[in-house]
N, CA, C and O atoms as a GROMACS GRO file, in nm:
protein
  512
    1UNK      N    1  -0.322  -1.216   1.805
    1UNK     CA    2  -0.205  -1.232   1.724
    1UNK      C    3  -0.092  -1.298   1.801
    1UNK      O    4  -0.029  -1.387   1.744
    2UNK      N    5  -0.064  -1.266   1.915
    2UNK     CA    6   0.039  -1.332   1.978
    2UNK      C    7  -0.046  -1.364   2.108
    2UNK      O    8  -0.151  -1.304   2.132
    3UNK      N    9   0.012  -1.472   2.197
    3UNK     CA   10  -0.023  -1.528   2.340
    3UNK      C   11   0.082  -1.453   2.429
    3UNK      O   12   0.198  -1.491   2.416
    4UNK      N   13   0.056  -1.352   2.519
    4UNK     CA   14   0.146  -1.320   2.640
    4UNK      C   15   0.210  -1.239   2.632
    4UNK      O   16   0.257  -1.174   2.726
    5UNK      N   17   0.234  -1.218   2.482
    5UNK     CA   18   0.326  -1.065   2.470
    5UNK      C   19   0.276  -1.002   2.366
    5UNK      O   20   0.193  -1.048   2.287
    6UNK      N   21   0.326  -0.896   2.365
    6UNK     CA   22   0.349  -0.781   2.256
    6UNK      C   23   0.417  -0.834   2.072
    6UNK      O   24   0.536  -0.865   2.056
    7UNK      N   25   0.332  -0.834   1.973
    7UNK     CA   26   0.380  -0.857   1.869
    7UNK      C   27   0.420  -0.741   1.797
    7UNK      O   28   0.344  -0.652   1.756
    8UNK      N   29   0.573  -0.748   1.781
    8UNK     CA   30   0.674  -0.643   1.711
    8UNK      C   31   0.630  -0.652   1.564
    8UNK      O   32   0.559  -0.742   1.519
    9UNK      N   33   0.681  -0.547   1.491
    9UNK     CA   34   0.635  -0.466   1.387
    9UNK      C   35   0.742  -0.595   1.283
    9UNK      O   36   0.696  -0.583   1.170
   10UNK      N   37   0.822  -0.672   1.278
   10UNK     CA   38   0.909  -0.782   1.214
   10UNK      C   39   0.809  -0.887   1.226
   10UNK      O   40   0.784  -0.943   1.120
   11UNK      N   41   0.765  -0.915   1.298
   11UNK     CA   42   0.641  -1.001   1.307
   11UNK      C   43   0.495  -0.999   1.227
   11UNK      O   44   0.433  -1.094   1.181
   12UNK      N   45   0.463  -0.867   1.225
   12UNK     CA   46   0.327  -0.774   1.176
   12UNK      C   47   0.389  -0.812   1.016
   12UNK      O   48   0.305  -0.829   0.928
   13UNK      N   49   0.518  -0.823   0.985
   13UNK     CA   50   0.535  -0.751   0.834
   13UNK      C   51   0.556  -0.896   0.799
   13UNK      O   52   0.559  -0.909   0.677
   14UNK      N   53   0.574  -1.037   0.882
   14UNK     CA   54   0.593  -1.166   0.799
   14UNK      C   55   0.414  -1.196   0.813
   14UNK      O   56   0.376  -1.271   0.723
   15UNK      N   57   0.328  -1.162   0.887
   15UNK     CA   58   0.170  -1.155   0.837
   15UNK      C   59   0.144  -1.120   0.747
   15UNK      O   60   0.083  -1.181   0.660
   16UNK      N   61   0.196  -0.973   0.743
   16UNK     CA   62   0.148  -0.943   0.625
   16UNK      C   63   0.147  -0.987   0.491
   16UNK      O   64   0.054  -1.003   0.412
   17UNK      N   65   0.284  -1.006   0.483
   17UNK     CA   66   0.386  -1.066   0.376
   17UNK      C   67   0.316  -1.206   0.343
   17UNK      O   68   0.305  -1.228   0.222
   18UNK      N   69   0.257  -1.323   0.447
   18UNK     CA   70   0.175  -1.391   0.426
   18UNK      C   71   0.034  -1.433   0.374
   18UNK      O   72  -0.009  -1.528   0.309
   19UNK      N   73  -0.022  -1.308   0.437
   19UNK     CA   74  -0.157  -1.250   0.364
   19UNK      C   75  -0.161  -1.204   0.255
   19UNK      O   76  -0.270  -1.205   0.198
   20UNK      N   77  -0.055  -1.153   0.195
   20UNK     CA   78  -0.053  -1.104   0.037
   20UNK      C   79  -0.012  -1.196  -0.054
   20UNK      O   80  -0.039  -1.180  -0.173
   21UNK      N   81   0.059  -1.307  -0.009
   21UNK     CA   82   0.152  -1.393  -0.093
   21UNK      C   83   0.025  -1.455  -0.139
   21UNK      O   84   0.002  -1.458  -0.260
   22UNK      N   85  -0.088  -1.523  -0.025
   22UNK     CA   86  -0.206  -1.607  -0.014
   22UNK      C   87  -0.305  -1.544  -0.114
   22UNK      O   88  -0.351  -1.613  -0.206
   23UNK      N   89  -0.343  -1.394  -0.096
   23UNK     CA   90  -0.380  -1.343  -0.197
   23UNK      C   91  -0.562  -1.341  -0.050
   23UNK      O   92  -0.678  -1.343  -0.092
   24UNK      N   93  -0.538  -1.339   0.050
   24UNK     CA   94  -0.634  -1.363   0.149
   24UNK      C   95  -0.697  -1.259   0.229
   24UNK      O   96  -0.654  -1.232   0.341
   25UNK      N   97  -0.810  -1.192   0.173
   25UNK     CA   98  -0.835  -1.064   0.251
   25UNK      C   99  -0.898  -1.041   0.396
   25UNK      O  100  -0.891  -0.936   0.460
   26UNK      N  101  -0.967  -1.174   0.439
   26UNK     CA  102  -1.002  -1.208   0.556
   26UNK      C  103  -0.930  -1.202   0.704
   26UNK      O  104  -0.962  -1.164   0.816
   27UNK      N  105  -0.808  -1.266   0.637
   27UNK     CA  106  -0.710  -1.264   0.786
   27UNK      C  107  -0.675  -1.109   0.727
   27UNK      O  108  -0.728  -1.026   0.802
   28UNK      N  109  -0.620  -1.060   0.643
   28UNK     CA  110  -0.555  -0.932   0.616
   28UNK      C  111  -0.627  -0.841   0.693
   28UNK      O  112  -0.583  -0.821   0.806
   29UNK      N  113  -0.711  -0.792   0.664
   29UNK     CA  114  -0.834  -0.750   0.735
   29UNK      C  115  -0.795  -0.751   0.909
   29UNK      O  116  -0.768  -0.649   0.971
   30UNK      N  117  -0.798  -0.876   0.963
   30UNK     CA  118  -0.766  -0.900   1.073
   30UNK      C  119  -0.647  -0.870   1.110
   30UNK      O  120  -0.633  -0.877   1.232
   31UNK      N  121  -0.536  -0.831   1.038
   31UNK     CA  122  -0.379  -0.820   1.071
   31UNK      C  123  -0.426  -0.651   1.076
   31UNK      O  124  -0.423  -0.587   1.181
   32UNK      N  125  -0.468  -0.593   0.946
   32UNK     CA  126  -0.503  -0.452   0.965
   32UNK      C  127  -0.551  -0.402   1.136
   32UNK      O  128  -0.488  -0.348   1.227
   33UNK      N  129  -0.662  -0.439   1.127
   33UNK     CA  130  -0.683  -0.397   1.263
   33UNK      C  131  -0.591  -0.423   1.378
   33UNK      O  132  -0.599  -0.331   1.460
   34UNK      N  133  -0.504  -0.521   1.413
   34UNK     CA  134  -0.460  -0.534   1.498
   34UNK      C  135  -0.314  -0.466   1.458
   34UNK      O  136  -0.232  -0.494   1.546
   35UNK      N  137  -0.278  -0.414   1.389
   35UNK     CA  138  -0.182  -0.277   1.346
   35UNK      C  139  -0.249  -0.188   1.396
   35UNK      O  140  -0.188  -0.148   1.494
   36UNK      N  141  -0.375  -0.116   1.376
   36UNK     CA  142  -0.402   0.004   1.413
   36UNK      C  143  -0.489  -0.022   1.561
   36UNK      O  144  -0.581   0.058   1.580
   37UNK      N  145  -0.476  -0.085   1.625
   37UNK     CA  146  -0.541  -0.098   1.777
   37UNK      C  147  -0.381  -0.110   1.838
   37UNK      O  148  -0.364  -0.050   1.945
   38UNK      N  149  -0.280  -0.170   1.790
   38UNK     CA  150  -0.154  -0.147   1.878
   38UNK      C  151  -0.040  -0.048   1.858
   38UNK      O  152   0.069  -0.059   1.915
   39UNK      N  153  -0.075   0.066   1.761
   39UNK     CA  154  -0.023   0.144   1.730
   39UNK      C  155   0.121   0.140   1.649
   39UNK      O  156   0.221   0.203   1.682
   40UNK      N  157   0.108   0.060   1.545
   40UNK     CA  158   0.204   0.018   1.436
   40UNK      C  159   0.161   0.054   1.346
   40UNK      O  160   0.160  -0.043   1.271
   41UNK      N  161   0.119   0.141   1.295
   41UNK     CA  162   0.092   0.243   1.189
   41UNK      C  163   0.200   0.320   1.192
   41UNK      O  164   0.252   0.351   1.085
   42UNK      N  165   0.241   0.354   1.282
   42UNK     CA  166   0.395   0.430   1.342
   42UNK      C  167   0.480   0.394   1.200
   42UNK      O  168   0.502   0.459   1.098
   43UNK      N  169   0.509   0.281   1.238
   43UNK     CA  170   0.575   0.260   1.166
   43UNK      C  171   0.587   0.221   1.000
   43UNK      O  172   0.523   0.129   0.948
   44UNK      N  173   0.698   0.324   0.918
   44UNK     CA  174   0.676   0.310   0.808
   44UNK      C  175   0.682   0.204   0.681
   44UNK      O  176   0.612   0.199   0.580
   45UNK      N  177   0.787   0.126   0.724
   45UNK     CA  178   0.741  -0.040   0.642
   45UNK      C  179   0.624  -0.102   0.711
   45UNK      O  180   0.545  -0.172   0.647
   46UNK      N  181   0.615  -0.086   0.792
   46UNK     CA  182   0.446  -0.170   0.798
   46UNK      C  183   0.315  -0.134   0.711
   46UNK      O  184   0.237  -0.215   0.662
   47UNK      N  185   0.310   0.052   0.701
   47UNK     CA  186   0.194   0.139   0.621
   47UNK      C  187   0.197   0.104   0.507
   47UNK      O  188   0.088   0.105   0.450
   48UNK      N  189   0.347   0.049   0.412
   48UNK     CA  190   0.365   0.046   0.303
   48UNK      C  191   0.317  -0.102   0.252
   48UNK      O  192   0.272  -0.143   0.144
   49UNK      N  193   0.342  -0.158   0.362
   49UNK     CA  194   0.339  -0.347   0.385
   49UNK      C  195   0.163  -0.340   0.378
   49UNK      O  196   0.104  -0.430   0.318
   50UNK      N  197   0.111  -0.263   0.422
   50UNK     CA  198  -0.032  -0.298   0.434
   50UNK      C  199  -0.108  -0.229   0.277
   50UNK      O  200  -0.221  -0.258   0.237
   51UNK      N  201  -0.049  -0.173   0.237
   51UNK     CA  202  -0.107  -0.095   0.108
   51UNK      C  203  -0.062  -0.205   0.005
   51UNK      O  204  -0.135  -0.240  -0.088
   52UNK      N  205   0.066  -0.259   0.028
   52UNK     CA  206   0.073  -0.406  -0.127
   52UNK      C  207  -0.051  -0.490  -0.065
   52UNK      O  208  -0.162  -0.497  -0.116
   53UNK      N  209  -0.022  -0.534   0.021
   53UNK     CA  210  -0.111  -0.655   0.106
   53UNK      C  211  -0.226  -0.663   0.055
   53UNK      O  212  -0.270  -0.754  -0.014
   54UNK      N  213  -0.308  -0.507   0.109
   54UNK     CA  214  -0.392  -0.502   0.042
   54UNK      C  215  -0.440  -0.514  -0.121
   54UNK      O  216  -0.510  -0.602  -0.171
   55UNK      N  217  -0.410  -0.456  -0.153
   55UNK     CA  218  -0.375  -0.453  -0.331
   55UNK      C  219  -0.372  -0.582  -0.372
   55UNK      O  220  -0.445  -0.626  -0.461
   56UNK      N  221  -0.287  -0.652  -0.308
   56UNK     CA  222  -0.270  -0.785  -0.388
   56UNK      C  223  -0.392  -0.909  -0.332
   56UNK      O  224  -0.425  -1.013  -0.389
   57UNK      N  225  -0.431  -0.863  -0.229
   57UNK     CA  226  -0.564  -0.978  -0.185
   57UNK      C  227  -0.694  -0.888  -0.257
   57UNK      O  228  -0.796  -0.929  -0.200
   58UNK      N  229  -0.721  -0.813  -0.330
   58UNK     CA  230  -0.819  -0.743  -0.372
   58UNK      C  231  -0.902  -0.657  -0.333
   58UNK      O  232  -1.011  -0.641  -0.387
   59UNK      N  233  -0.846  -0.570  -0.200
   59UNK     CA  234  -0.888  -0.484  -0.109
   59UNK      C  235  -0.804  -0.348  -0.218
   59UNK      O  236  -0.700  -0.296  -0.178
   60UNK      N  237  -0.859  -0.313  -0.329
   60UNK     CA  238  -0.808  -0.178  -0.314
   60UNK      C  239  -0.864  -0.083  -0.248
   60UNK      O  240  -0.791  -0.001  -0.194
   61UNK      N  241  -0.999  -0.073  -0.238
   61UNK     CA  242  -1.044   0.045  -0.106
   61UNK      C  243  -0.987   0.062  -0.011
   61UNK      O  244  -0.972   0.169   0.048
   62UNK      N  245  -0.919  -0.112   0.036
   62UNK     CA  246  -0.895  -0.103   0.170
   62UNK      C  247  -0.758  -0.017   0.138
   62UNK      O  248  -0.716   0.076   0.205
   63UNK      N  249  -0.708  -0.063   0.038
   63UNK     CA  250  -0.560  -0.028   0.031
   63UNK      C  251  -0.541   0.144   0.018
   63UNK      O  252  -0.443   0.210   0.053
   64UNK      N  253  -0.673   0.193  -0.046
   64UNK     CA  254  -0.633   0.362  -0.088
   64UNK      C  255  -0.722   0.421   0.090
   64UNK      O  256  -0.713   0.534   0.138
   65UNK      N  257  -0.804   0.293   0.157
   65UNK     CA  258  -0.808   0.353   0.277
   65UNK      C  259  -0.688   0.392   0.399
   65UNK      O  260  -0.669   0.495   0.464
   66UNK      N  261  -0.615   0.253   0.397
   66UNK     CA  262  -0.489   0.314   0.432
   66UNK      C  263  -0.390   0.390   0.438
   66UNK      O  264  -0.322   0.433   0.531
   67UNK      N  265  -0.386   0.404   0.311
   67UNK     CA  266  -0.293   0.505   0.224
   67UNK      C  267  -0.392   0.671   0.307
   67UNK      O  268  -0.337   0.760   0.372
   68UNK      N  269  -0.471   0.667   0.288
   68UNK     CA  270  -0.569   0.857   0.319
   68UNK      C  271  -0.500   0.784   0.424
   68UNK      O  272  -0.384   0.773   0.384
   69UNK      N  273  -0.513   0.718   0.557
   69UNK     CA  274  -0.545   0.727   0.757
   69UNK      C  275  -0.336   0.749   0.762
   69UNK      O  276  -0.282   0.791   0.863
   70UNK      N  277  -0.269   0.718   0.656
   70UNK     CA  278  -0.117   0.736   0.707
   70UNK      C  279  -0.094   0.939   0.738
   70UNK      O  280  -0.115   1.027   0.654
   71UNK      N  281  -0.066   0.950   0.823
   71UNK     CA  282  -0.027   1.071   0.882
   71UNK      C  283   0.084   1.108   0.801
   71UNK      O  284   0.057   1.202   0.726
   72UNK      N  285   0.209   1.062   0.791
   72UNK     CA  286   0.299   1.120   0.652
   72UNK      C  287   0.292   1.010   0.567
   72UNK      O  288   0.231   0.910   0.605
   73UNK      N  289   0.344   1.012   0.461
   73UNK     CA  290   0.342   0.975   0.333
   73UNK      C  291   0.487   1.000   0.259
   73UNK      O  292   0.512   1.113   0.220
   74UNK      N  293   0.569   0.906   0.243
   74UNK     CA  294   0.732   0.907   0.182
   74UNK      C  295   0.667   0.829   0.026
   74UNK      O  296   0.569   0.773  -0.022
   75UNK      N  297   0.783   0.868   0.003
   75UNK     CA  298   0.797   0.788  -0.155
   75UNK      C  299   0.708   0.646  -0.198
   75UNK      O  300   0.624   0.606  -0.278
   76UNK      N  301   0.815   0.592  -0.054
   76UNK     CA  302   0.765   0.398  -0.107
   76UNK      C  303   0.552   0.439  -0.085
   76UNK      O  304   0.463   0.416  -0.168
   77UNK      N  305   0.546   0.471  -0.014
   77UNK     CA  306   0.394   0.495   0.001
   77UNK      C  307   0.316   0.534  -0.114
   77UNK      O  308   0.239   0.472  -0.188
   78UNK      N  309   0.358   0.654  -0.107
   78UNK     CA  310   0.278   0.675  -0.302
   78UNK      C  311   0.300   0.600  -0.390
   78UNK      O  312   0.209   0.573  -0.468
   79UNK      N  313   0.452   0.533  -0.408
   79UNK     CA  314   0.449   0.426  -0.477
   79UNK      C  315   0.361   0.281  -0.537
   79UNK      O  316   0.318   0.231  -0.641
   80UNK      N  317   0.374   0.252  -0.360
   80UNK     CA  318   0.321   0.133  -0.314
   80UNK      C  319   0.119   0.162  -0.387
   80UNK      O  320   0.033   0.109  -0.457
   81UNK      N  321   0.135   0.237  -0.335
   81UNK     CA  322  -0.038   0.290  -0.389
   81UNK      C  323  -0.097   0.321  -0.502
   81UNK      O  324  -0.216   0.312  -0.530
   82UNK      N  325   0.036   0.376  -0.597
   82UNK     CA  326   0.031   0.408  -0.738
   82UNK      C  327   0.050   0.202  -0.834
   82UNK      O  328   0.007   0.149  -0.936
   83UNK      N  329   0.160   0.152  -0.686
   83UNK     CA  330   0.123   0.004  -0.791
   83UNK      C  331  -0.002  -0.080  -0.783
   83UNK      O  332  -0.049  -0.149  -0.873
   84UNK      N  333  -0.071  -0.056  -0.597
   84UNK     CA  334  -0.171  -0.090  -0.616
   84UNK      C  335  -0.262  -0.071  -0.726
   84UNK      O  336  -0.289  -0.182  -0.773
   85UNK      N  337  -0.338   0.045  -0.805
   85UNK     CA  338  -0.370   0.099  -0.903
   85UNK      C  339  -0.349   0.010  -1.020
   85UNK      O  340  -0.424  -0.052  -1.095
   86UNK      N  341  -0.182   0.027  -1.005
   86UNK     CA  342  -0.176  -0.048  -1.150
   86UNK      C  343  -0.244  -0.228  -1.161
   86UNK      O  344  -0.289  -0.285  -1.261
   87UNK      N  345  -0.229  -0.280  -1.020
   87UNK     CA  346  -0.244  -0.421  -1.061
   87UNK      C  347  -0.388  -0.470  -1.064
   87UNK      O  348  -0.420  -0.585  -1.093
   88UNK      N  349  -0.473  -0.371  -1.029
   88UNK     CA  350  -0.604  -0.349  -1.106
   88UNK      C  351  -0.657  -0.276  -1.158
   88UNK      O  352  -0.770  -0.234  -1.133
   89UNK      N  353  -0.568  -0.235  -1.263
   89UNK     CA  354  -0.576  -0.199  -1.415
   89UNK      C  355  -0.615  -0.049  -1.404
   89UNK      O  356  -0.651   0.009  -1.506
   90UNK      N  357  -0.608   0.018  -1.282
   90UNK     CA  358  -0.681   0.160  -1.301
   90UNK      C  359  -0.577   0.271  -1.300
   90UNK      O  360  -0.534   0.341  -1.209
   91UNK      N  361  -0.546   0.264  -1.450
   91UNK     CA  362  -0.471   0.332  -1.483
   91UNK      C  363  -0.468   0.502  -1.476
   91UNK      O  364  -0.375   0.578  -1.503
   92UNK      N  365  -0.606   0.531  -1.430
   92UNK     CA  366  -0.671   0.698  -1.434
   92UNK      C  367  -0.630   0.727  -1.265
   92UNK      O  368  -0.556   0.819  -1.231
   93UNK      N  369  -0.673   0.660  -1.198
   93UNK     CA  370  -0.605   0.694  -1.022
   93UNK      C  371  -0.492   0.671  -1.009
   93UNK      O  372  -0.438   0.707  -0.904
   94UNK      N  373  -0.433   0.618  -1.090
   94UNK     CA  374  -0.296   0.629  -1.095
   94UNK      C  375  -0.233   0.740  -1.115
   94UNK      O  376  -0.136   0.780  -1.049
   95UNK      N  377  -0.263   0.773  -1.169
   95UNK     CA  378  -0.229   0.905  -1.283
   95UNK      C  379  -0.292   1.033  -1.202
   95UNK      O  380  -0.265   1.149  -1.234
   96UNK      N  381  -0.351   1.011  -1.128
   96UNK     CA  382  -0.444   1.134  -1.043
   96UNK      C  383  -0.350   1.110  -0.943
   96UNK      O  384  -0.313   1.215  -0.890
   97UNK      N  385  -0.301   1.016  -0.901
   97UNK     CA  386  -0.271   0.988  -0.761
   97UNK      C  387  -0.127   1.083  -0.767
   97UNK      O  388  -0.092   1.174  -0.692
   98UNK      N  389  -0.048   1.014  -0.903
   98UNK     CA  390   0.075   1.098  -0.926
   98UNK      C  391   0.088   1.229  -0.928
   98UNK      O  392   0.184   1.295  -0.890
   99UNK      N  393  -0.016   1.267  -0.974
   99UNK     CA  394  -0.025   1.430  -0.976
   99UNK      C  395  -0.087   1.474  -0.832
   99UNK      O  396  -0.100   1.596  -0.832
  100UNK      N  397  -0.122   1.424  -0.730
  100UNK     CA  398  -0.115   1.457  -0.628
  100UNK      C  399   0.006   1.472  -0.525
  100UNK      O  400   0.025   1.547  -0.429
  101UNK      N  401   0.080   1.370  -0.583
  101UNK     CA  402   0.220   1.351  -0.490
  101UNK      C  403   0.310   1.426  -0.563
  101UNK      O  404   0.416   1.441  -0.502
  102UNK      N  405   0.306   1.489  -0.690
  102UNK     CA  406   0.392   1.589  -0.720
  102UNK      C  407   0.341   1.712  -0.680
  102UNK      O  408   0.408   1.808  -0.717
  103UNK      N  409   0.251   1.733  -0.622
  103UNK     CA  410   0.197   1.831  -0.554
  103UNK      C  411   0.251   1.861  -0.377
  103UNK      O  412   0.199   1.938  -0.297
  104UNK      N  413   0.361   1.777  -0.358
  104UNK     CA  414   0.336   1.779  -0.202
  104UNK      C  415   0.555   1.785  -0.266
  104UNK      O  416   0.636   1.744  -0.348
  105UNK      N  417   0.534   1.882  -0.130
  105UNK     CA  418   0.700   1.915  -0.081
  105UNK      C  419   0.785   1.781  -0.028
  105UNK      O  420   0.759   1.684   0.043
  106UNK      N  421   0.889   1.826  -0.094
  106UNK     CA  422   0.987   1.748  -0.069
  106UNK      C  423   0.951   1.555  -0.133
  106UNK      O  424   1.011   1.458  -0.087
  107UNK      N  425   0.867   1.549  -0.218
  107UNK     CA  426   0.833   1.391  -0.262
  107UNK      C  427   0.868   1.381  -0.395
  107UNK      O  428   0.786   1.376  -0.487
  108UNK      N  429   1.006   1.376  -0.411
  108UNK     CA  430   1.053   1.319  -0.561
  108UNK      C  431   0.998   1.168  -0.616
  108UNK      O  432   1.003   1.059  -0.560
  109UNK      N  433   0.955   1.198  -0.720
  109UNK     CA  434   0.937   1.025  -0.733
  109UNK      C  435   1.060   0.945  -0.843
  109UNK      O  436   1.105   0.994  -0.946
  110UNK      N  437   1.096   0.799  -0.780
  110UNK     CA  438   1.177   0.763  -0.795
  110UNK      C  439   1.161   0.657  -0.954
  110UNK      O  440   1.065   0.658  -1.031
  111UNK      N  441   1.279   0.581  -0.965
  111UNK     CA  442   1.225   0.525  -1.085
  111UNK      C  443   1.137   0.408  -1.050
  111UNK      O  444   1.078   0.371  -1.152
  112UNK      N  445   1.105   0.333  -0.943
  112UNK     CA  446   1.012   0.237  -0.919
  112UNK      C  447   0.880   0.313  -0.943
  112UNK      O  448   0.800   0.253  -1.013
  113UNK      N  449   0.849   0.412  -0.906
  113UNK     CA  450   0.729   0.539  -0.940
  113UNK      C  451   0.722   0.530  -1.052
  113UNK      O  452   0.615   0.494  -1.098
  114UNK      N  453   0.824   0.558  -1.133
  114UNK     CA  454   0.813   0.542  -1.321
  114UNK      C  455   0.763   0.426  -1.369
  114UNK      O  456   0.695   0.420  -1.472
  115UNK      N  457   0.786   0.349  -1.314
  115UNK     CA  458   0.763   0.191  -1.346
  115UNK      C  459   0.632   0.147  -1.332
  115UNK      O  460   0.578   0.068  -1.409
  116UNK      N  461   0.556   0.223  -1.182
  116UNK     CA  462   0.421   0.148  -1.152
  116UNK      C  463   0.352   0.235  -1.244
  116UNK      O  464   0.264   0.198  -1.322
  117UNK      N  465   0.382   0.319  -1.236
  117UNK     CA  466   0.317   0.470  -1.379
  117UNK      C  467   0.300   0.420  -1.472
  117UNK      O  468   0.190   0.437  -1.523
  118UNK      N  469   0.377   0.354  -1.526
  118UNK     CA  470   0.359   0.287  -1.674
  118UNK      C  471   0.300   0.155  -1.677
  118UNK      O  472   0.228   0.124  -1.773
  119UNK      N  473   0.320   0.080  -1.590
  119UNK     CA  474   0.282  -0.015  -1.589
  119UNK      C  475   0.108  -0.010  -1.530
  119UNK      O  476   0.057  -0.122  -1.535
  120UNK      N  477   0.050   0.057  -1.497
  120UNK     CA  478  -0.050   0.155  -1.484
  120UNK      C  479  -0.159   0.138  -1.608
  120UNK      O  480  -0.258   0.077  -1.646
  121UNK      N  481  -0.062   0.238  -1.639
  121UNK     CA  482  -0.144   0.288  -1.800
  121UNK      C  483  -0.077   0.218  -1.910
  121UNK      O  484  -0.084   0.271  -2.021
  122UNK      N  485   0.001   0.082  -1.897
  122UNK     CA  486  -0.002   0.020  -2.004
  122UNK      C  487  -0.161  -0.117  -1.964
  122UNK      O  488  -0.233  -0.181  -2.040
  123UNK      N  489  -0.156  -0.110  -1.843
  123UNK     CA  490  -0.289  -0.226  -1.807
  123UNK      C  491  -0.393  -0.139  -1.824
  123UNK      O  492  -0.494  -0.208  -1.834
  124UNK      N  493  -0.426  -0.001  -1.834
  124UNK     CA  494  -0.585   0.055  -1.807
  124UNK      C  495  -0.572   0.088  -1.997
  124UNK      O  496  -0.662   0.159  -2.042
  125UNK      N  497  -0.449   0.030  -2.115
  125UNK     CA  498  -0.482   0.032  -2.172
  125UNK      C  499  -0.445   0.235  -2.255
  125UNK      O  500  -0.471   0.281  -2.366
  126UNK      N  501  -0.382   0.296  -2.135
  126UNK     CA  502  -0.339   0.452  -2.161
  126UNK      C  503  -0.235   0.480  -2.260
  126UNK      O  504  -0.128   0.518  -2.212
  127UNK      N  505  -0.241   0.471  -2.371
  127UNK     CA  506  -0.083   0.457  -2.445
  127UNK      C  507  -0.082   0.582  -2.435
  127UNK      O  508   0.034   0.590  -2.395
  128UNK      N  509  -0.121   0.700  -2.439
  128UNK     CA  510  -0.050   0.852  -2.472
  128UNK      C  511  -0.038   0.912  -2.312
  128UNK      O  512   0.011   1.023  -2.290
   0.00000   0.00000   0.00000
C-alpha cells in the first residue's frame, strides 16, 4: 500500500472510499487485509468505511464479516450494516439485525437507522 512508510488511517479511508465509488471488490479485498495486518480496525471510521465499501462492491458477506470481527460496535456501525442489507434488497437481516442492536446497552438508533430500516423493507418489498 505505501513504499517506506506507514499508511495512516486518512489514507486507508480515501482507498476505501475509492474501492466503493468503483464498485471493485478485488482491490477492496486487498485494502481489507492490509487494515487488519496493520492494525486499523482500531479505528472507528475505518470499520464503518469497510462495511459501505463492502456493501457497495457486492461483498455483503464480506461486509456482515466485518461487522461480527469489530470488537465494539457504535451506532454508525449497525447502521452502516443495516444499509448494507438494504442495498441488496434483504430486507429480513435487516430487520433481524435491528432487533439485535436494540438488544445491546447504551445503542440508540438514530434517524439515519430509520431510514436504512425502511429503505430495507421498502426494497425486500416489506410494507407492514
Amino acid at each position: 500500500m505505501s513504499r517506506g512508510g506507514r499508511t495512516d488511517e486518512v489514507t486507508m479511508l480515501g482507498l476505501i472510499s475509492a474501492c466503493a465509488n468503483r464498485g471493485a471488490l478485488d482491490p477492496a479485498k486487498r485494502v481489507h487485509f492490509y487494515v487488519k495486518n496493520h492494525g486499523l480496525y482500531k479505528v472507528f471510521s475505518v470499520g464503518n468505511a469497510l462495511i459501505d465499501m463492502f456493501a457497495k462492491c457486492g461483498g455483503l458477506a464480506d461486509a456482515c464479516k466485518v461487522f461480527e470481527e469489530m470488537p465494539r460496535k457504535n451506532i454508525r456501525k449497525w447502521t452502516s450494516m443495516i444499509m448494507g442489507f438494504a442495498m441488496h434488497g434483504d430486507g429480513k437481516s435487516a430487520l433481524a439485525l435491528f432487533d439485535r442492536m436494540k438488544a445491546q446497552k447504551g445503542i440508540k438508533p438514530k434517524q439515519v437507522t430509520f431510514v436504512s430500516l425502511l429503505y430495507a423493507c421498502s426494497h425486500a418489498g416489506l410494507v407492514k
